[in-house]
C-alpha positions, -999 to +999 in steps of 0.1 A: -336-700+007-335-721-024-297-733-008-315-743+015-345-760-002-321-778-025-303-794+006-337-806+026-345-828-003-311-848+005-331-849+040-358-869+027-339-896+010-351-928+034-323-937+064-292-918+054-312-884+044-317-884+085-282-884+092-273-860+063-294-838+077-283-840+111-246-834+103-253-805+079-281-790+096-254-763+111-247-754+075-285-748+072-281-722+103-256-705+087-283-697+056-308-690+082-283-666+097-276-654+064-314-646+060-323-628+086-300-606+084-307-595+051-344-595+054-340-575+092-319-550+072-340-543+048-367-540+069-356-515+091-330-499+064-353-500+033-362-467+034-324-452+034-317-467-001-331-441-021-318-411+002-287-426-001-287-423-041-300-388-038-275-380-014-244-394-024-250-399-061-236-438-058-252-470-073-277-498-057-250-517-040-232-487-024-274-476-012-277-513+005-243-515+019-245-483+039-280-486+049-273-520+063-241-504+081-258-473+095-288-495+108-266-521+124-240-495+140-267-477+155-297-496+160-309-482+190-305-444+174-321-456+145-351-471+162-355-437+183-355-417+149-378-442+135-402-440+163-397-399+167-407-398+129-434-421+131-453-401+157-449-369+147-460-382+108-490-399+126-498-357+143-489-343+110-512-366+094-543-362+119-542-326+113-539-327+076-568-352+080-591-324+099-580-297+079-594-319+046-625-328+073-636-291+078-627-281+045-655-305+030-681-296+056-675-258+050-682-269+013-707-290+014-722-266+042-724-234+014-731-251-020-761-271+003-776-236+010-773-225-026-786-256-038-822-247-023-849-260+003-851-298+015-871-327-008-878-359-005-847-387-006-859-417+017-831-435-001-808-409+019-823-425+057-823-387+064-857-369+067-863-339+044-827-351+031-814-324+000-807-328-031-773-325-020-775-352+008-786-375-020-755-369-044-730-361-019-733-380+019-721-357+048-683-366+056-669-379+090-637-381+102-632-418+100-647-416+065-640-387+040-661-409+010-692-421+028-711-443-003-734-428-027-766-450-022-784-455-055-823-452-041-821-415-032-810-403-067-833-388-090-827-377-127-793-361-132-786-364-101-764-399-106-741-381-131-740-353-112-725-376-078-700-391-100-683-356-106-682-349-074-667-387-063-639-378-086-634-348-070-631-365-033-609-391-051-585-363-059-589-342-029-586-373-005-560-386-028-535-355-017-543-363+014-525-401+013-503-383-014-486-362+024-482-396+040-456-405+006-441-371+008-437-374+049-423-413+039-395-406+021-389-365+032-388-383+072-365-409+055-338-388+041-336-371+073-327-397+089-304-410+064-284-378+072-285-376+112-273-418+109-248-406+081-235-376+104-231-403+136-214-433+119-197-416+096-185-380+106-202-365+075-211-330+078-250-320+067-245-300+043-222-321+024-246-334-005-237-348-040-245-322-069-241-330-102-220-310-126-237-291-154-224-285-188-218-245-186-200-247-149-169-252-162-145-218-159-142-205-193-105-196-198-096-159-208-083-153-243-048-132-243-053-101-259-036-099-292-002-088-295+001-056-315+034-042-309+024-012-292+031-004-261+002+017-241+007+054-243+020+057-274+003+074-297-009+057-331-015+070-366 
């Protein structure tokens, strides 16, 4: 890109930049070529770089070079595993999403019984709101963290809706936490079915490294005493 920068200036220079520009502009295609394949490559074959490492125990450039092959050989495949992974993430991820729904509600359900009769909250725009509904607004699907509004808290009650935010940071925050695990888990999956096609490469054949105490341990020969077994010694 900068190539490329560099030479449009010579394009600007008044008359000849024109014709400069004109006659080189097919080395400018070349650059553009140059481009999009890189940025098309790492777009769809980012996320085999660091399966790749895992995998095969190789550097950076061994992680690009064989995730820009693997897309590129099999494009097609590769967009079918990308889509089949995408999918069943986005089904994983609903569910996970109502499990963590009816999880708070049966929560928020209990401790709301415990936490005695209905009082006055207009800040809440629920009548004979809790105490509860004022620290801790009833969740939805679309939103896990409704907002704490400020007018129906009373006393302790402020301090006592911060503890539970953190809570739903963390609890919500596992939630987004599966959608990073699915990311790369989906990833390195696919990194061995592309591997397996363009390559030949078994599945099972994964790079482990060598600890210190896995090298065989030679036997020591037993001494050499001069006596020969069965006879008898003194």
């Amino acid at each position: 890109g900068i190539c490329l920068l560099l030479g449009g200036l010579f394009g600007a220079i008044p008359y000849i930049g024109e014709l400069i520009a004109g006659i080189a502009m097919v080395l400018a295609m070349l650059g553009g070529f140059v481009i999009a394949l890189i940025f098309i490559g790492a777009a769809a074959g980012g996320s085999l770089f660091w399966p790749t490492i895992a995998v095969e125990g190789s550097d950076a450039f061994d992680a690009i070079s064989r995730s820009y092959s693997y897309v590129y050989s099999k494009p097609w495949r590769a967009g079918f595993y990308a889509m089949v992974a995408t999918i069943y993430g986005a089904i994983c991820f609903l569910f996970a999403r109502f499990f963590v729904l009816v999880m708070l509600k049966a929560t928020r359900f209990f401790v709301g019984i415990g936490m005695g009769a209905a009082s006055d909250r207009p800040g809440t725009g629920l009548t004979d709101a809790s105490k509860l509904d004022a620290m801790w607004p009833s969740p939805t699907f679309e939103n896990l963290m409704p907002t704490v509004t400020a007018f129906g808290l009373k006393g302790w009650e402020a301090a006592g809706a911060v503890f539970i935010n953190v809570w739903m940071i963390l609890t919500v925050g596992l939630l987004f936490a599966f959608l990073v695990s699915f990311y790369y888990s989906g990833s390195t999956v696919i990194y061995f079915l592309l591997r397996s096609k363009v390559d030949a490469t078994d599945l099972e054949d994964v790079f482990e490294e060598e600890k210190d105490g896995d090298e065989a341990v030679e036997e020591m020969p037993e001494p050499d005493t001069g006596v020969s077994a069965g006879t008898p010694t003194k």
